[in-house]
N, C-alpha and C positions, 0 to 999 in steps of 0.2 A: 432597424435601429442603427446609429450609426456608433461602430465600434472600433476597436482599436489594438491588435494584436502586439505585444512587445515581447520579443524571440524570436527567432524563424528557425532552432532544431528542425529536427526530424518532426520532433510534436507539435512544436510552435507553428510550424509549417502548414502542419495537418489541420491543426485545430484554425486556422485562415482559412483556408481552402473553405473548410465542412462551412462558416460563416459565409463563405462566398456564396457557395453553394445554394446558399440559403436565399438569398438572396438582400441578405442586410450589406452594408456599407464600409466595409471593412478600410482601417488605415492599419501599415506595417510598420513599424520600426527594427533595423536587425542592426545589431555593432558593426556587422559586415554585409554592406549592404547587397551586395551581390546575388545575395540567399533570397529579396524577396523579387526578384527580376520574373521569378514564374508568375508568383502570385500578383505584380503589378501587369503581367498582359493578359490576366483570366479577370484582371478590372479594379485589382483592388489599388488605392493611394498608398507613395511609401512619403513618410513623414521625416522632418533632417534631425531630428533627434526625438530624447525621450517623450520632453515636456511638450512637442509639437503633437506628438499623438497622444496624449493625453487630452491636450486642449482639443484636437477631431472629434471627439471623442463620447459618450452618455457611461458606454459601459468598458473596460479598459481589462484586457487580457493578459496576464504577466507568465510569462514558461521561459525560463532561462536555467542556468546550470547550478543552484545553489540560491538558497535564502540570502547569504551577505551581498551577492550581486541582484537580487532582486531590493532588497535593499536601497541598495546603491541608484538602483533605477528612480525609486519611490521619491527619494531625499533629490536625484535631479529634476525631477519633475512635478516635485510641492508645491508651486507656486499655481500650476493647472489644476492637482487634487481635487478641490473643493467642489462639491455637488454633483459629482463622479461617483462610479462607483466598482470599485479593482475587482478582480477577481484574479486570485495568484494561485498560480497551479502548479507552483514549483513545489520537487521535493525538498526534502532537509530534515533535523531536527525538529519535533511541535516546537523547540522553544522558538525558534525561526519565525513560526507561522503568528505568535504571542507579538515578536516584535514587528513583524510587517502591519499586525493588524493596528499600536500604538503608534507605528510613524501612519501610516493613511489617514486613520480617523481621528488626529491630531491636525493634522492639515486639511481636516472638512470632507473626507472621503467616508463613503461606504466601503465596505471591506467584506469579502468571501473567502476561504481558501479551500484550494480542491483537490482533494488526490485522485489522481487517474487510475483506475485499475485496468488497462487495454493497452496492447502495444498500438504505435501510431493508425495502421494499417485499417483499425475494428474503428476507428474515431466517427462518430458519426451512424454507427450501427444502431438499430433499437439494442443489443444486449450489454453495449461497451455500460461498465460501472464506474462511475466517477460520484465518490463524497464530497459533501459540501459543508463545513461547517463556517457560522456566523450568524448573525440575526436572522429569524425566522422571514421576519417582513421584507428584507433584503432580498431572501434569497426567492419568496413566493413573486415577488415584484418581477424577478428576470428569469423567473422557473422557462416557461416557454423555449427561450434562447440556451439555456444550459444545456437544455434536452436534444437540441440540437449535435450537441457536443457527443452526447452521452444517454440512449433510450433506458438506461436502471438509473440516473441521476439521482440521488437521496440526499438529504438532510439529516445528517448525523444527529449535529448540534450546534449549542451556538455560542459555543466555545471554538475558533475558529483552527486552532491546535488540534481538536479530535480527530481530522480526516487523518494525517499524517500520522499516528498513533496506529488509526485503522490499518494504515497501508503498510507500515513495520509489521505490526500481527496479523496482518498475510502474508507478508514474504518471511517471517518467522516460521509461521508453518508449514510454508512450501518449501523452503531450504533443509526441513527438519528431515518433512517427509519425502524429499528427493532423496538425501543424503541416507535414509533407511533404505531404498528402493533400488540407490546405487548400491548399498552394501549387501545387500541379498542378489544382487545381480551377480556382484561379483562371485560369491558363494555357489549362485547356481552352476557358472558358469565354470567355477573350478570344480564343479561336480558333475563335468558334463551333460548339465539340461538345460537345452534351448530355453530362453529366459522367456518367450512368445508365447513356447507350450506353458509354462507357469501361470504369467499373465490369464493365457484365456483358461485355464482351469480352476485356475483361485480366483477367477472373477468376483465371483458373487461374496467370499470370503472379503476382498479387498474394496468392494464395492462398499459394507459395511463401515469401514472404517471409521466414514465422515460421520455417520449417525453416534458414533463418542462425543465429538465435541460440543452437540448442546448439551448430551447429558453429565459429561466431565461437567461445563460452565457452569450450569444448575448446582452441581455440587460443591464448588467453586464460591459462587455467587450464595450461599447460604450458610458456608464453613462446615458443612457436615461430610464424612467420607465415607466412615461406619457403612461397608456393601455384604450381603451374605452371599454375595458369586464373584471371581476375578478379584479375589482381595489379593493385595500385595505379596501375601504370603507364598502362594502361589509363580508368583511370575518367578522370585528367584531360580528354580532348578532349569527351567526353560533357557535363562539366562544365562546359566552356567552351561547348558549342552550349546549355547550359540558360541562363546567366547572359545570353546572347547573347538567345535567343528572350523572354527575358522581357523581359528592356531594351527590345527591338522593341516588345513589345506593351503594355506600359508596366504589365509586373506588378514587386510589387517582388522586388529580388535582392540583397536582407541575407542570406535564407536562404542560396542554393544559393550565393552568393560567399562564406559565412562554408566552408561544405562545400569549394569549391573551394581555398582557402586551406589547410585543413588538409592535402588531398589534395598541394597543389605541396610543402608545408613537410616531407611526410614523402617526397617524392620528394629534395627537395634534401638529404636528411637520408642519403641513400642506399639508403630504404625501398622503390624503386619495385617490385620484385619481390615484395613483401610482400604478402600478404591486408590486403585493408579493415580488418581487427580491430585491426591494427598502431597505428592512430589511438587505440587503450586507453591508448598510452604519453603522448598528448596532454592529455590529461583526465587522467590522473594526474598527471603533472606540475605541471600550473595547479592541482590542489589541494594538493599538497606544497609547493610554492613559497609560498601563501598560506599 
């Protein structure tokens, strides 16, 4: 197929290569051109601007630094659009991914947008994950070539916003759960125990974890909280001996006091019977009220 990468990042980069690789017909565009000099002697064409590789072009790859500069790209090169078909793998806000998809398929384009879940390096691996949201028919039409990119390739939706959504509520959880993991490190660590020895003895304890979140989501996904084990009531004294032990040892307790907080407010609320999940209505809230 012959295609047409616009970016040359670290990503932009990578995801030409993995196409080269492949053996499809890759055209480069970079603002600076210098960046696609590897990729133009491993065979691929560099194009003199946007709307040149667009018109090289069937299926047209977008990874640059931000939705308005992709953007930016789409509106210089509207007049190639038509009977093309983008795929923008930039991050940003969904509402970003909402306006890329209204300028393309305004100007005769087909339209995908994808969030990458892999650093550059896994590009091209069967396990690297990348979402796909947009038309179903779009995306089954260049399924093949996506997978190339990305061996867990999915279909979110075809709301073309969803992937970017996905990819915030994984690094939501990952910053959540680092950020507890740095704070017990610290903890251990002013408690003098190797944080290693922790690791591999709470393994199986910490291993657990991830099996909460389908059943959090389920309870979540149906408004019901009402658990007869681990109800909220419960977590507060736990809460209160962590905020305690670190105050002693002079780690800080923003974290686990902001935690404790929410835990008393949904007791006093008359949540105390309630599963942990019940703290959903919290964070909802503070974003509805903004």
């Amino acid at each position: 197929m012959r295609i047409s990468a616009i970016g040359l990042g670290e990503m932009g980069a990578t995801l030409a290569a993995a196409l080269l690789a492949a053996g499809h017909e890759v055209t480069v565009w970079n603002r600076s051109a210098d960046k696609a000099e590897p990729l133009v002697a491993a065979g691929a064409r560099l194009a003199e601007s946007p709307e040149a590789a667009v018109r090289a072009a069937e299926l047209v790859l977008i990874n640059v630094q931000g939705g308005a500069v992709a953007a930016d790209l789409l509106r210089a090169a509207g007049a190639a659009l038509p009977g093309r078909t983008v795929v923008n793998l930039t991050d940003g806000p969904s509402e970003q991914a909402t306006a890329a998809w209204e300028l393309a398929t305004a100007h005769g384009a087909d339209y995908l947008h994808g969030q990458i879940m892999t650093i550059a390096p896994a590009i091209g691996s069967p396990d690297a994950v990348i979402f796909y949201g947009g038309s179903r028919q779009v995306f089954d039409r260049h399924e093949a070539v996506l997978r190339v990119l990305g061996g867990r390739t999915t279909h979110v939706s075809e709301d073309p916003s969803v992937p970017l959504v996905y990819g915030m509520a994984f690094h939501d959880i990952m910053w959540g759960l680092l950020n507890g993991f740095l704070h017990a490190a610290a903890l251990l660590r002013a408690a003098g125990i190797p944080i290693g020895r922790y690791t591999e003895q709470a393994e199986a304890s910490l291993a657990a974890l991830p099996s909460l979140f389908p059943m959090f989501g389920g309870e979540i996904d149906r408004g019901e909280y009402a658990t007869p084990f681990g109800a909220l009531l419960h977590h507060l004294p736990s809460l209160d001996d962590l905020v305690t032990e670190s105050h002693t040892r002079g780690i800080d307790v923003v974290l686990p006091a902001y935690t404790r907080q929410l835990v008393a407010d949904a007791l006093a609320a008359g949540h105390g019977n309630d599963s942990y999940s019940r703290l959903v209505e919290h964070f909802g809230r503070r974003a509805s009220d903004a």
